[in-house]
C-alpha positions in Angstrom: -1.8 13.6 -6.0 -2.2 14.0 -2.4 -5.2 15.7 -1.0 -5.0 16.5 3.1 -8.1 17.3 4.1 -8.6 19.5 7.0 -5.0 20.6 6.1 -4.6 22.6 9.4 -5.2 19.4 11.4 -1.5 17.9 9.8 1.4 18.6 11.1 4.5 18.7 9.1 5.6 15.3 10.3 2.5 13.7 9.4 2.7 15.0 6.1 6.4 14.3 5.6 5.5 10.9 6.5 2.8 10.6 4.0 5.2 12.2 1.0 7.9 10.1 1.8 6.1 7.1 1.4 4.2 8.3 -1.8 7.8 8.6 -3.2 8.5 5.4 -2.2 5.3 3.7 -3.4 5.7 5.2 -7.1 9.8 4.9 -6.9 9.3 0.7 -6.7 6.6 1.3 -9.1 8.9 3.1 -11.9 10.4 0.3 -13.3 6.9 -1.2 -14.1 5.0 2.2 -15.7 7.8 3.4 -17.1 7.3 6.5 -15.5 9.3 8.8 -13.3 7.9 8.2 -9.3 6.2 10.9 -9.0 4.0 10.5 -12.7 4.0 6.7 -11.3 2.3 7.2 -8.4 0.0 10.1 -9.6 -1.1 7.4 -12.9 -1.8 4.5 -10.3 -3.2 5.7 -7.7 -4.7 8.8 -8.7 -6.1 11.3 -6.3 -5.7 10.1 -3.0 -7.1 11.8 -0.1 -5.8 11.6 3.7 -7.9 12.6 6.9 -8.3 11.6 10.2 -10.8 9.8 11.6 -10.4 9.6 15.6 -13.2 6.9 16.4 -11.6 4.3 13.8 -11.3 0.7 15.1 -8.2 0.3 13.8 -4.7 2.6 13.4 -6.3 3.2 9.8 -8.3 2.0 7.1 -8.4 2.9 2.8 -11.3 2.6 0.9 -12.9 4.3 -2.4 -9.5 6.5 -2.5 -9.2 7.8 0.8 -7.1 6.7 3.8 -8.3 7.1 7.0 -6.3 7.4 10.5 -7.2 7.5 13.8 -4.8 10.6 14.9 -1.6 12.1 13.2 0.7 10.1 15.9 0.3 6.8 14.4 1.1 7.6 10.7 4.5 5.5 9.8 6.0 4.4 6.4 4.7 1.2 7.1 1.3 2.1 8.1 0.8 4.3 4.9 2.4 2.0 2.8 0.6 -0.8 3.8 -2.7 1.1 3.5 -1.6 2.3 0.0 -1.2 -1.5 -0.3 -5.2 -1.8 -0.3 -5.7 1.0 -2.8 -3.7 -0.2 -5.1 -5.2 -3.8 -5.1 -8.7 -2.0 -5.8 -7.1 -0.1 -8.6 -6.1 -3.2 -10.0 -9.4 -4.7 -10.1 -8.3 -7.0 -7.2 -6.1 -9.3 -9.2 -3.6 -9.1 -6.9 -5.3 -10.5 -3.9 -6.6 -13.2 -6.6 -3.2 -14.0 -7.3 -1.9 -14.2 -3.7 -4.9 -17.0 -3.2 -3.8 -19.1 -6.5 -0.2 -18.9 -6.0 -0.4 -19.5 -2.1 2.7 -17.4 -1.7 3.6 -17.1 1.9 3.5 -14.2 3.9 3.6 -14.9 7.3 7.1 -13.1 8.4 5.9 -10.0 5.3 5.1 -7.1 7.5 7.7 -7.5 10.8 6.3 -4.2 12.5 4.4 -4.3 15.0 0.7 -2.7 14.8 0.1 -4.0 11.0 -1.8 -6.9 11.0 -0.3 -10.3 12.7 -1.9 -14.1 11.0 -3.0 -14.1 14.5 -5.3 -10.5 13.9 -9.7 -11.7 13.7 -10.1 -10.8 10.0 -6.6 -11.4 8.8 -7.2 -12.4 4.6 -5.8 -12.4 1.8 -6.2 -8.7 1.2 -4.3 -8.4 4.7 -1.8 -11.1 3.2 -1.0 -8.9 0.2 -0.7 -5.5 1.4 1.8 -7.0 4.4 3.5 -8.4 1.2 3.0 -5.2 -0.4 4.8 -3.4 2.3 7.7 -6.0 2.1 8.3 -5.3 -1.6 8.0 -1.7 -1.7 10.3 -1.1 1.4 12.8 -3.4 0.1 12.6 -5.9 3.0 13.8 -9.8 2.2 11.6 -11.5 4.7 11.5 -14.8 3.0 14.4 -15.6 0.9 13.2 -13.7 -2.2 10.4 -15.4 -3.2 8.1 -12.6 -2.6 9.9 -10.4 -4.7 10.4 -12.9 -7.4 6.4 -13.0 -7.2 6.1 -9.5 -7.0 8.1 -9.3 -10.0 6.2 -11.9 -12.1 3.0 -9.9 -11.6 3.7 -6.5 -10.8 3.4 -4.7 -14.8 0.2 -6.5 -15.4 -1.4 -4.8 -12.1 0.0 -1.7 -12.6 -1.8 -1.6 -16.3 -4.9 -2.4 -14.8 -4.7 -0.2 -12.1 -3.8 2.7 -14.6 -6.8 1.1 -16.9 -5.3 -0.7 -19.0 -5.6 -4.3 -19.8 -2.9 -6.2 -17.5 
């Protein structure tokens, strides 16, 4: 479930935006729950709140279940997908960052937009790493010859039991 707080302060593109990719997010899920998208998404991620928050550093941040941006002109697929990227690695206990750091996979060409965060960008990790990667599987983008999705496809059940509290 999505939760828009100060509702009046979204506009319907904003909130299209935000749907869209939500349907997206639990649609590449499906496979893996065995769930349709919408009881995917709503089993791992839960309640997720959106609100603005117009002083952030950054185009927008996600942390303890809520994603932050800095102003309803900024919100793309990309951008929300990426930022549901971090929920979902908190969700699943991390293990997917974890992974990224054993495996080594690549992800250097993962997130070809401009905005999300470049190898170049100060603080660019591995939880950075994964959610470009995350952004590359869930929109369907072959940015390295398959591998990532090979790797995403190795892993992906396992996190998405532990992210809806199960043992993965």
């Amino acid at each position: 479930m999505i939760i828009y707080d100060l509702p009046d302060l979204w506009d319907a593109r904003a909130r299209a935006t935000v749907e869209l990719a939500a349907q997206v997010v639990g649609t590449a899920l499906s496979p893996y729950t065995g769930l349709d998208p919408a009881a995917s998404f709503e089993a791992v991620f839960g309640t997720v709140h959106v609100r603005f928050t117009n002083n952030l550093a950054t185009w927008a941040h996600a942390s303890y279940g809520v994603i932050r941006f800095r102003n309803p002109k900024v919100i793309t697929m990309p951008l929300v997908v990426h930022e549901l990227g971090h929920l979902f690695t908190v969700r699943a206990k991390n293990r997917p960052t974890k992974q990224l750091s054993v495996d080594k996979i690549k992800t250097i060409a993962a997130s070809p937009w401009p905005g999300m965060h470049p190898p170049s960008l100060k603080g660019y990790n591995v939880v950075e790493q994964f959610c470009n990667a995350w952004e590359a599987w869930v929109l369907e983008l072959d940015t390295d010859g398959g591998d990532l999705h090979n790797w995403f496809a190795e892993n992906i059940a396992r996190w998405c039991a532990l992210a809806m509290g199960g043992k993965g």
